[in-house]
C-alpha positions in Angstrom: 76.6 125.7 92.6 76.2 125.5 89.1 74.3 128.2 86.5 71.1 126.5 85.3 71.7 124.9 82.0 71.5 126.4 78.7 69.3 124.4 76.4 71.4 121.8 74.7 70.5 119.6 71.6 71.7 116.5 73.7 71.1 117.0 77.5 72.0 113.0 78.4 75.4 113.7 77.1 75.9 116.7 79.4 74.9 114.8 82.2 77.0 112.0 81.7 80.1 114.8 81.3 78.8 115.8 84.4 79.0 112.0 85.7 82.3 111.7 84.0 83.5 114.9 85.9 82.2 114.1 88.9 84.2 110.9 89.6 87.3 112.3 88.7 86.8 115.1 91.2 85.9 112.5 94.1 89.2 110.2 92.3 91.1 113.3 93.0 89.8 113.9 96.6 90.8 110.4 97.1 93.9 110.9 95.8 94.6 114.2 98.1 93.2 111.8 101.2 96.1 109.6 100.2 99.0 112.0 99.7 98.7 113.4 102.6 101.4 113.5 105.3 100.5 113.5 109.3 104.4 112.9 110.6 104.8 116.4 111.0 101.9 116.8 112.5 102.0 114.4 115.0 103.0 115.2 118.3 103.6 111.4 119.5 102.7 108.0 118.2 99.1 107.3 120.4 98.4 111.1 118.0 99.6 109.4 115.0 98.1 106.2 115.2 94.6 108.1 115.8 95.1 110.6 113.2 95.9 107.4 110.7 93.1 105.5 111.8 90.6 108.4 111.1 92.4 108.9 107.8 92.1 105.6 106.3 88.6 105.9 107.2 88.5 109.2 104.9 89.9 107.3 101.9 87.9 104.4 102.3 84.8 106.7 102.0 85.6 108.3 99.0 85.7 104.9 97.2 83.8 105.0 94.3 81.2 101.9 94.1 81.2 100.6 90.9 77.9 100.3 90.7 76.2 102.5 92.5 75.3 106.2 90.9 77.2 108.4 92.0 74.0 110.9 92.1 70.4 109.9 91.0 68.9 113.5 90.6 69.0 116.7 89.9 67.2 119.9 91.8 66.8 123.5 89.9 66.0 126.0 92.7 64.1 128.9 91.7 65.8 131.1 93.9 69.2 130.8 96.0 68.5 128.3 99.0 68.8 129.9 102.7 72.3 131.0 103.8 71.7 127.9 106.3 71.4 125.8 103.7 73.7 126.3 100.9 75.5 129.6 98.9 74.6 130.1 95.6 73.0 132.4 93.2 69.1 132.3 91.5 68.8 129.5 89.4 71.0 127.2 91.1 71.2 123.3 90.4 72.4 120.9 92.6 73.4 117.0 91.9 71.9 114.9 94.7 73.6 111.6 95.2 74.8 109.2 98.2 77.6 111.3 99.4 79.2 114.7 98.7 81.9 115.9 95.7 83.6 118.8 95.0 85.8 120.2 92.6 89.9 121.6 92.9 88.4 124.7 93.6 86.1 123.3 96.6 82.5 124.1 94.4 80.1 121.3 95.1 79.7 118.8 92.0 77.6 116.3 94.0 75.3 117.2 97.1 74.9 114.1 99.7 71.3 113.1 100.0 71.5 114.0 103.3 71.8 117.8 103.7 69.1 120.1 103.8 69.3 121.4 100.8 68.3 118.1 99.2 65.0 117.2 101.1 62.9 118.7 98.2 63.9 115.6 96.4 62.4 113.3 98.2 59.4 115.7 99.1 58.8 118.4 96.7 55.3 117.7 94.7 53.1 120.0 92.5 50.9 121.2 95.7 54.2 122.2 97.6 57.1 122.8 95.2 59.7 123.7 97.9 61.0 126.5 95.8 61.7 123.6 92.7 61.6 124.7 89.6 62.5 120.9 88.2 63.5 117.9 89.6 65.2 115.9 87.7 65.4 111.6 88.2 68.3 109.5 86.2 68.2 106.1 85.1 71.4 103.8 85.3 72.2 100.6 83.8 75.0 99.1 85.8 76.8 101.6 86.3 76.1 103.9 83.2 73.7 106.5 83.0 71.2 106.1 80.1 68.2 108.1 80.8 66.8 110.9 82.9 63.0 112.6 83.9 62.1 115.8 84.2 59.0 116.9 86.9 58.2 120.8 86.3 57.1 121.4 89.7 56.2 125.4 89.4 54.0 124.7 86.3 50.7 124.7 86.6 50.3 123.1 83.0 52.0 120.2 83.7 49.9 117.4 85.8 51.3 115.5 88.3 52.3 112.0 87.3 54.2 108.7 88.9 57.3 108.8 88.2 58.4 105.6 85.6 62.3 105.8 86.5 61.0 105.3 90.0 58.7 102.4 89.3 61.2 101.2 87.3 64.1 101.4 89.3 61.4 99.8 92.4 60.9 97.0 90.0 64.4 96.5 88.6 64.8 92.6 88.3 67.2 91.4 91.0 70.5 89.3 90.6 73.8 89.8 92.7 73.6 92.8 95.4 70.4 94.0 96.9 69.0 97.1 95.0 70.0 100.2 95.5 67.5 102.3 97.8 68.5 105.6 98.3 67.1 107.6 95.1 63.3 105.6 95.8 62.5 107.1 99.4 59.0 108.6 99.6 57.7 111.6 101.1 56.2 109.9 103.9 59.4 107.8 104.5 61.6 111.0 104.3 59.8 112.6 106.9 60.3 110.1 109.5 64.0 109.8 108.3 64.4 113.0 109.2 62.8 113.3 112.7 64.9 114.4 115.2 67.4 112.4 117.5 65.9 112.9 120.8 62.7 111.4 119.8 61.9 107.4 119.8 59.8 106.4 116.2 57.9 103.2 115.8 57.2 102.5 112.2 54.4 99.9 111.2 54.5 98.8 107.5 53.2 95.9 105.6 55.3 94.0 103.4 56.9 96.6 100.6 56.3 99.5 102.5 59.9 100.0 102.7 60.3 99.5 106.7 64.0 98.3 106.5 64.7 101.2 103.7 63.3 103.9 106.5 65.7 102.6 109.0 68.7 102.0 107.4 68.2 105.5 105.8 67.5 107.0 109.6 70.7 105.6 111.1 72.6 107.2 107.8 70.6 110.7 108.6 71.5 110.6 111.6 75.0 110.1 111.9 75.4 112.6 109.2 73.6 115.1 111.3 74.6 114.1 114.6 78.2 112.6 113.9 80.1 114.0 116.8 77.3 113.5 119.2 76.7 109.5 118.1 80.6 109.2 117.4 80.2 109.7 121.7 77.1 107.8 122.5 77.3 105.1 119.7 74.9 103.9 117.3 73.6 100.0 116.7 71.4 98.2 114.3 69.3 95.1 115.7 68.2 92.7 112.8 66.9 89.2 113.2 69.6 87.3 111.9 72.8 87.4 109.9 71.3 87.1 106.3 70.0 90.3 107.7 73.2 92.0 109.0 74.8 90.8 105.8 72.0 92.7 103.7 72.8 96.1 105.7 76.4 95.6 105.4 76.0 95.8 101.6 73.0 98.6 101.6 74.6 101.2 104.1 77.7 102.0 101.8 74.9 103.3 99.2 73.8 105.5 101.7 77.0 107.3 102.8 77.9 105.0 105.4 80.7 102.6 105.9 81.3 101.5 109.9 77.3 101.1 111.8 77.9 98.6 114.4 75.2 95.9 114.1 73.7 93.0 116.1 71.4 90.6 116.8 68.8 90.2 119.9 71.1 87.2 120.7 74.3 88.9 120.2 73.7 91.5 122.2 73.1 88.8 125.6 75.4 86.8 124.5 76.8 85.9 128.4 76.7 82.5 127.8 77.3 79.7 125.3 73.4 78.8 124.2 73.5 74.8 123.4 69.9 74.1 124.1 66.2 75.2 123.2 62.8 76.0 124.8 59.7 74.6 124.5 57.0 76.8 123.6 55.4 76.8 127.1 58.8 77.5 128.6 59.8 79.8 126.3 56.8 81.8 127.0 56.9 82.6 130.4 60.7 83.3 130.5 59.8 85.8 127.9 56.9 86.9 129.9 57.9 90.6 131.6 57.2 89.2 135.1 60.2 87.4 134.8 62.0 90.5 135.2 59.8 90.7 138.9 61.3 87.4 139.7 64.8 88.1 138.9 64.4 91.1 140.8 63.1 89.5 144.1 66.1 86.7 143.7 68.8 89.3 143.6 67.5 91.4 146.3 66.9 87.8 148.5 70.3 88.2 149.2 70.7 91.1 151.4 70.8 90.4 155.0 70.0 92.4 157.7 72.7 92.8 160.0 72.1 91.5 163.2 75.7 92.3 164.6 77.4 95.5 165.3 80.3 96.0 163.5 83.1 96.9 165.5 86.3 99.1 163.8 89.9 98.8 165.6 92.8 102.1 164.7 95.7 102.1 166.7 94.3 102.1 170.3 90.9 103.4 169.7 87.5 101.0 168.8 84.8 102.4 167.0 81.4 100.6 167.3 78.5 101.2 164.8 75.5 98.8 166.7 73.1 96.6 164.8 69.9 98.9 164.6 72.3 101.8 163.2 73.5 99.5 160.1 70.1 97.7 159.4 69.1 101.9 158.8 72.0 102.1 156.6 70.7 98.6 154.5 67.2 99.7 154.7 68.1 103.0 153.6 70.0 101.8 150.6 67.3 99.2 149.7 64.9 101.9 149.5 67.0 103.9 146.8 66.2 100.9 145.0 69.6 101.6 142.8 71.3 98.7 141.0 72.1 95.7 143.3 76.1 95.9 142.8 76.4 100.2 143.0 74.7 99.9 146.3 77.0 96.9 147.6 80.0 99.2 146.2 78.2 102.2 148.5 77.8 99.8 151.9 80.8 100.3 152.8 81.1 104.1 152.4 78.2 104.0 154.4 79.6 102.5 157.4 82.8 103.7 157.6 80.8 107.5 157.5 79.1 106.2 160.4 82.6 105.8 161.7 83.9 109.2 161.1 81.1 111.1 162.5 81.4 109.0 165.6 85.7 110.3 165.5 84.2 113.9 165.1 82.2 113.5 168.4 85.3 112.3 170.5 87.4 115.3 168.8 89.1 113.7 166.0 89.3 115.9 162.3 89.7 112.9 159.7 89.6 113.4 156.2 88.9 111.5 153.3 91.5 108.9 153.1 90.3 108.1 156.9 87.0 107.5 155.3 88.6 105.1 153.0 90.8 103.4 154.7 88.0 102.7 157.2 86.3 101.3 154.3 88.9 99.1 153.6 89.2 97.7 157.3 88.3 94.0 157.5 85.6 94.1 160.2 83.6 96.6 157.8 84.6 94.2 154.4 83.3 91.2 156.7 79.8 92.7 157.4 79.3 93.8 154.3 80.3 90.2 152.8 77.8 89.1 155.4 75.1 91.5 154.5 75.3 92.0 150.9 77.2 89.7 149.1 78.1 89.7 145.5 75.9 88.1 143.3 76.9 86.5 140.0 74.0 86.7 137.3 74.1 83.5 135.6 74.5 81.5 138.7 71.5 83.0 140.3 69.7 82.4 137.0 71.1 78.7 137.3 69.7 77.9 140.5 66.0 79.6 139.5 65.3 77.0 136.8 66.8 74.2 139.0 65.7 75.3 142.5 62.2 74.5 142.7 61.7 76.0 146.2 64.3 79.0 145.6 62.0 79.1 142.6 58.6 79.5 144.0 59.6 82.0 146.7 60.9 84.3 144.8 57.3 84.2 142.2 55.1 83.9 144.7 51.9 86.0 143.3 54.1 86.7 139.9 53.9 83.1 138.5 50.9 80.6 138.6 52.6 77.0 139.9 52.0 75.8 135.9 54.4 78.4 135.6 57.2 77.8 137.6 56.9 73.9 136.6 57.3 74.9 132.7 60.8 77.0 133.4 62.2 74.3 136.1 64.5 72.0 134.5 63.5 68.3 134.5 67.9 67.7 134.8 69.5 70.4 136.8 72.9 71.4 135.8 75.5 71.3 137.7 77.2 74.2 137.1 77.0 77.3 134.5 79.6 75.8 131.9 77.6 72.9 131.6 74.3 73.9 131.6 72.6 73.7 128.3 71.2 77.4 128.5 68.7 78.6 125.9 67.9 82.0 123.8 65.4 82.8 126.5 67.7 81.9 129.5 70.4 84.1 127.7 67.8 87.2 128.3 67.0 86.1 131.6 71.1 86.3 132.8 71.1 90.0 130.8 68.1 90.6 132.9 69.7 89.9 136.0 73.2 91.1 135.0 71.6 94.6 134.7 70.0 94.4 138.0 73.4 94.1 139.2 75.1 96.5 137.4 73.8 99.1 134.9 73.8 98.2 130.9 75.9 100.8 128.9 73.3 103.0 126.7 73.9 103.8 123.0 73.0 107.1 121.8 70.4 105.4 119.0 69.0 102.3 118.4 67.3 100.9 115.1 65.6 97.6 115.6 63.9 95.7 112.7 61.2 92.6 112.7 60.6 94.4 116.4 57.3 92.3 116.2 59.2 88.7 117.3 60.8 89.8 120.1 59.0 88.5 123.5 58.5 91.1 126.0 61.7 90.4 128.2 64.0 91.0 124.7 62.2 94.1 124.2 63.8 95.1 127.5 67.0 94.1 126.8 67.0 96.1 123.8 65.5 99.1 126.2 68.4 98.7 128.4 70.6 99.2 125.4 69.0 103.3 125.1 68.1 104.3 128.1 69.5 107.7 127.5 69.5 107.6 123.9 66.6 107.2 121.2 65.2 104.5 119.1 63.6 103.8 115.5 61.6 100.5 116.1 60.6 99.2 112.6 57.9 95.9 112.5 54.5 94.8 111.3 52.5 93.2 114.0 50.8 90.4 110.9 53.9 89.2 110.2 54.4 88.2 114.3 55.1 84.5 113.8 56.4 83.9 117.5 54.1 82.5 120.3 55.4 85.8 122.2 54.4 87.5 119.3 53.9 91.9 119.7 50.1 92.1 120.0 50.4 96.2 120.1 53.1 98.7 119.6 52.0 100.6 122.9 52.5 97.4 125.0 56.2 96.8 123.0 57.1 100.0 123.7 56.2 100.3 127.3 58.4 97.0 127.8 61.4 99.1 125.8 60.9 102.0 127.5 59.9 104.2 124.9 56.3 105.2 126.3 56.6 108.1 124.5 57.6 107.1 120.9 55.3 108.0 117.7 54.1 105.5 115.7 53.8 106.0 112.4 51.5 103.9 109.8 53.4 103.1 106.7 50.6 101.9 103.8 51.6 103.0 100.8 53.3 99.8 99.2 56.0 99.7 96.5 57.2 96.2 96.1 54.9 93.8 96.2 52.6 93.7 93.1 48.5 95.3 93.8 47.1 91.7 93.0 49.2 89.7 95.3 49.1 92.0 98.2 45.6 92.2 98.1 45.0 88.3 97.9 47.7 88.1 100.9 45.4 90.4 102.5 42.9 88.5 102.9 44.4 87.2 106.2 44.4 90.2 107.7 41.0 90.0 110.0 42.6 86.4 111.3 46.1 87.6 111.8 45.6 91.6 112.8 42.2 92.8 113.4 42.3 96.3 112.4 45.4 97.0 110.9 45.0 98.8 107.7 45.5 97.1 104.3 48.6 97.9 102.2 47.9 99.6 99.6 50.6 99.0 96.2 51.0 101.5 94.0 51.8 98.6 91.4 49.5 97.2 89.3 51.0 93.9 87.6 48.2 92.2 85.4 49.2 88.5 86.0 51.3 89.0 88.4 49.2 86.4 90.4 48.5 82.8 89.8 46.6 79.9 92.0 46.9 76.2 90.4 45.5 73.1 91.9 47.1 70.1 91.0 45.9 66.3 91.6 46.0 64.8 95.2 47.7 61.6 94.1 48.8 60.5 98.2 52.7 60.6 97.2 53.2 64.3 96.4 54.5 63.7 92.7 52.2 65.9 91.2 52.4 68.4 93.9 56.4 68.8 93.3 55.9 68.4 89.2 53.6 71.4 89.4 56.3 73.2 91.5 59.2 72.4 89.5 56.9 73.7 86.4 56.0 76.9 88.0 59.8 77.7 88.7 60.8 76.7 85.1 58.4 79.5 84.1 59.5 82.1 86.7 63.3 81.3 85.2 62.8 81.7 81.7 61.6 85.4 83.4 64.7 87.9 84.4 66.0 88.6 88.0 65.5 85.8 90.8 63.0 82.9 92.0 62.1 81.8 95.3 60.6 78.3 96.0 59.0 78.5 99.0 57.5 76.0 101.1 56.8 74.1 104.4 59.6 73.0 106.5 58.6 69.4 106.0 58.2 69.5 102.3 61.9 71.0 101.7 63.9 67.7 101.7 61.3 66.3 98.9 61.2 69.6 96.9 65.3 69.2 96.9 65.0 66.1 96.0 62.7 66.7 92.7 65.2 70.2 92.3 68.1 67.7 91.8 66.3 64.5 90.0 65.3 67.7 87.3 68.6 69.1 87.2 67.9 72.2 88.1 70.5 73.8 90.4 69.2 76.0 93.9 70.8 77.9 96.9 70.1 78.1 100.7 68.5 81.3 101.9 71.1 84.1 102.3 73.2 83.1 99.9 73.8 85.3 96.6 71.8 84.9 93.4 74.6 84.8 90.4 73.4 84.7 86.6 73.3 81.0 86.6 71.8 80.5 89.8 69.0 82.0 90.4 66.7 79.6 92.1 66.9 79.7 96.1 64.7 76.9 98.3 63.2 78.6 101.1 61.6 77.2 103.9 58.5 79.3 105.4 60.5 79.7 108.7 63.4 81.2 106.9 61.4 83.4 104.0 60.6 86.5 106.7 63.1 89.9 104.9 63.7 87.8 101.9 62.5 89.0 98.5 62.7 87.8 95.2 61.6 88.9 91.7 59.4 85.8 91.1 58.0 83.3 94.0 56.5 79.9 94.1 54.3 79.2 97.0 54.3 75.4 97.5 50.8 74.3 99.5 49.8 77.0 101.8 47.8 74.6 103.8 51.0 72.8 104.5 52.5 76.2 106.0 50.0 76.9 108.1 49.9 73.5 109.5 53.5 73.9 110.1 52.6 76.0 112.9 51.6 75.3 116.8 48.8 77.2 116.1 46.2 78.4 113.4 47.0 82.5 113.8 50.9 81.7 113.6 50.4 79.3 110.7 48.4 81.9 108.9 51.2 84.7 109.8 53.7 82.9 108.8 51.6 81.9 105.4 50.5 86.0 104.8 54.9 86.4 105.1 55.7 83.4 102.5 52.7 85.0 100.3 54.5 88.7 100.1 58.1 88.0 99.5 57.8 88.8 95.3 58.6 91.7 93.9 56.8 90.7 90.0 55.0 87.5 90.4 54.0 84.7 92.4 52.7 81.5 91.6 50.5 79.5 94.4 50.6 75.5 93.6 48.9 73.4 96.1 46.9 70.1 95.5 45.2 69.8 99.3 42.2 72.8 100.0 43.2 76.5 100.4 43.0 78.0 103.8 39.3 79.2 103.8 40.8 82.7 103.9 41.5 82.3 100.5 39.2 80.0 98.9 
């Protein structure tokens, strides 16, 4: 690509020529993208209109983000990479950045962080150089460069050492877009970004592990590598919610990528409009994976077998196909066990075969259009309306949770009588437009809808906070990659569900995905040494046996516990609040208050009688704002530079139950990035006394 450099009294102002250069060659192949002209090339519009499409997708790529680098390293081979790889000569350098440029005469200037030739960035070290002579990091201030950091990989002089542009850029206060993530993958995340596409990964990582930074760089790696193979089968991201989906919309740009189709659980089975809520008991048995037994004995319930023949009139002839002969043909089909709707679709085919044969006996030589129009006839269409009618999904889901007795025969030996009496409404709907269906019942419907007719499968999946989904989501998720792979991304102590994941084998069996590896993230690189091991602390109660993070960050008060006076009304409890996030603001980057669902309105209250402006969760920080108020339910993905943790024994009380309160507590505990601040004026959990 380029010779290695010659030694130069100013090597930051090369580099930034090089920057300099480098966007006018990617303004230039924007401006090429843009001049071209496809009418002659066109054969008819549907051609034209594709051809545009796909073209204005080629300019809006080449976009250069303001401020995002443009490239973040540097590699010097020692030798010409493999043919596979790359050309080039001994001595080579390449650029490594978020997406590739190159120059009038088509010579790389920028090498996209993707291709092979730019893995020893992320995983070159002094035991296995990977051919690296030096690997260069830069630093960036908006969007100017302003320092860089050599690593001599080959010599044996020079110790190995953490890199500070890393930890730097890792610890970068925070205000306006979510931090750019693509130059601080680590060798262990790299590695499972770069797996292969026909194998399911299940990643478990603590908080600041970077589980959300492994998949979103996955899905990029993968459609880079696999493009016309996923541009086929499809691709789709699963976050919890929409300040979620919002986050990757802004990160994936960074990584190459413009247009990754992205959902939530909910979205995904959205079949009907969901006005009303579960409680917990309810909840979990519908999100029990016996429910998916249930569903499957109500849809089969309603095949008949026949118990008249059916008889089949053309021109002067009748064909008769007895009882016993189509109950073989039903049993037959039932025993396939195929989906509910492809074998009603193949009843009839059956029959009217029967029929045919019995026309080759007397003589007859019909063909296939006999075969179908003997399909069509209405004595066959009658017995199979008879025998297996059509079934609509949310109507048989309808009359399960308001049919006691339709109820209880089809989960006989599946669901204890408690059981059935927790999902049966206590006010039937009358029909599916007015019911008052819930999250759960929305699964229930995708359930059955499957069992009727066959999801369409994606070629991969990415699904993060894996650990709240209840077994029967898990499934609809599986259904969603049945012939494709997925990259299942969670922490099973941060489960704050009642259906909580209790093991990743038991999730993935319910996905599908028997086979998947899980990988242990525990290397952490957000979350301050100090306050990740005092969060800690809650692991035996929350996770038995799950491994400790362990932060490569160590932040000298980073951590601080104060006990204010119990004075009944909470005034000192918010005054000490309010003080703590005065102190985090006269810090750089941005604060989160978190605390207890209840204790919000009061917190807002004292927030507003102070003067002190705050946002809602998943809105953007701006320079003047910088505060957000976050209840515990809320805080799970957020992070912020500086937190205060309002009464942690309020959290946990906040909870049905002591393990979930904890949970959610060891979450609100390991959203900061720099500091946190723990005010509470009632006891500690003992945990943490």
């Amino acid at each position: 690509m380029h010779a290695q450099e010659d030694v130069h009294p100013d090597p930051l102002s090369r580099e930034r020529r090089h920057l300099a250069a480098s966007r006018a060659a990617l303004r230039a192949m924007r401006e090429d993208a843009e001049a071209l002209d496809i009418r002659d090339v066109t054969a008819n519009w549907v051609n034209a209109a594709v051809l545009s499409r796909q073209l204005d997708e080629r300019i809006k790529s080449l976009a250069d983000l303001a401020h995002t680098p443009l490239f973040f390293g540097r590699l010097d081979y020692l030798h010409a990479p493999g043919a596979e790889q790359a050309e080039g000569a001994e001595g080579e350098q390449f650029y490594i950045g978020r997406r590739h440029v190159h120059d009038a005469d088509g010579d790389p200037m920028v090498i996209d962080w993707r291709a092979p030739v730019s893995q020893p960035f992320y995983r070159a070290s002094k035991k296995d150089p990977m051919d690296i002579a030096l690997r260069r990091r830069f630093g960036y201030t908006g969007g100017d460069l302003t320092a860089y950091e050599d690593e001599h990989l080959s010599d044996p002089g020079e110790a190995e050492r953490t890199s500070a542009l890393l930890q730097r850029e890792i610890e970068r206060p925070r205000v306006g877009p979510m931090r750019d993530i693509v130059a601080t993958i680590q060798p262990e995340q790299d590695e499972i970004v770069r797996s292969g596409l026909s194998g399911s990964v299940c990643v478990q990582g603590g908080p600041g592990t970077g589980k959300t930074a492994v998949g979103l760089h996955r899905v990029a790696y993968l459609l880079y590598a696999h493009r016309e193979r996923l541009a086929r089968t499809g691709t789709l991201v699963i976050g919890p919610n929409a300040s979620f989906l919002h986050y990757i919309e802004q990160v994936l740009p960074a990584l190459g990528e413009l247009e990754v189709k992205q959902a939530t659980v909910d979205d995904l089975v959205a079949h009907v409009e969901v006005r009303g809520t579960d409680d917990p008991a309810a909840a979990l048995v519908k999100g029990d994976a016996r429910m998916a037994e249930v569903l499957r004995n109500a849809v089969r319930s309603h095949v008949t077998l026949p118990a008249e023949p059916v008889v089949v009139v053309r021109g002067s002839r009748r064909w008769r196909i007895p009882a016993y002969e189509l109950e073989e043909i039903v049993q037959e089909l039932l025993a396939r066990d195929i989906r509910y709707g492809a074998a009603r679709d193949a009843l009839p085919q059956r029959i009217a075969h029967a029929v045919l044969v019995r026309m080759e006996q007397a003589g007859e030589a019909p063909d296939d259009r006999v075969q179908d129009a003997v399909a069509r006839n209405a004595a066959v269409k009658a017995a199979v309306k008879a025998v297996w009618p059509a079934v609509e999904p949310a109507k048989l889901v309808l009359r399960l949770l308001s049919d006691a007795e339709f109820l209880a025969a089809h989960a006989e030996g599946v669901l204890s009588e408690e059981e059935q009496k927790a999902i049966l409404w206590s006010k039937p709907a009358r029909s599916v437009k007015s019911a008052r269906w819930s999250a759960a019942d929305a699964v229930l419907i995708d359930e059955a809808t499957d069992l009727v007719a066959r999801t369409h499968s994606l070629g991969h999946v990415v699904l993060d906070e894996a650990q709240d989904l209840s077994p029967m989501q898990y499934r609809a998720v599986g259904r969603r990659c049945t012939t494709g792979s997925a990259t299942v991304l969670g922490d099973l102590a941060q489960g704050t569900t009642p259906w909580a994941t209790r093991s990743w084998d038991e999730a993935l069996a319910h996905l599908g995905k028997d086979d998947a590896v899980v990988e242990e993230l525990t290397a952490g690189f957000r979350v301050p040494r100090e306050v990740i091991a005092y969060a800690s602390r809650l692991l035996p109660d929350i996770a038995p046996g799950l491994t400790a993070v362990d932060s490569v960050r160590e932040s000298p008060g980073s951590l601080a516990v104060r006990r204010v006076a119990e004075d009944g009304g909470g005034a000192a409890l918010d005054a000490g609040c309010l003080d703590a996030c005065v102190e985090s603001l006269r810090q750089e980057g941005s604060v989160g208050l978190i605390a207890a669902d209840a204790r919000v309105p009061a917190l807002a209250d004292a927030l507003t009688a102070a003067g002190i402006t705050y946002l809602d969760p998943g809105r953007e920080t701006t320079p003047d704002t910088r505060l957000t108020l976050v209840p515990a339910s809320l805080a799970k993905g957020l992070e912020y530079d500086y937190v205060v943790l309002d009464e942690p024994s309020a959290v946990v009380a906040g909870e049905p139950d002591e393990r979930t309160g904890l949970r959610r507590l060891y979450v609100a505990l390991t959203r900061a990035v720099s500091g946190l601040i723990v005010v509470h004026a009632a006891g500690l959990p003992k945990q943490l006394a």
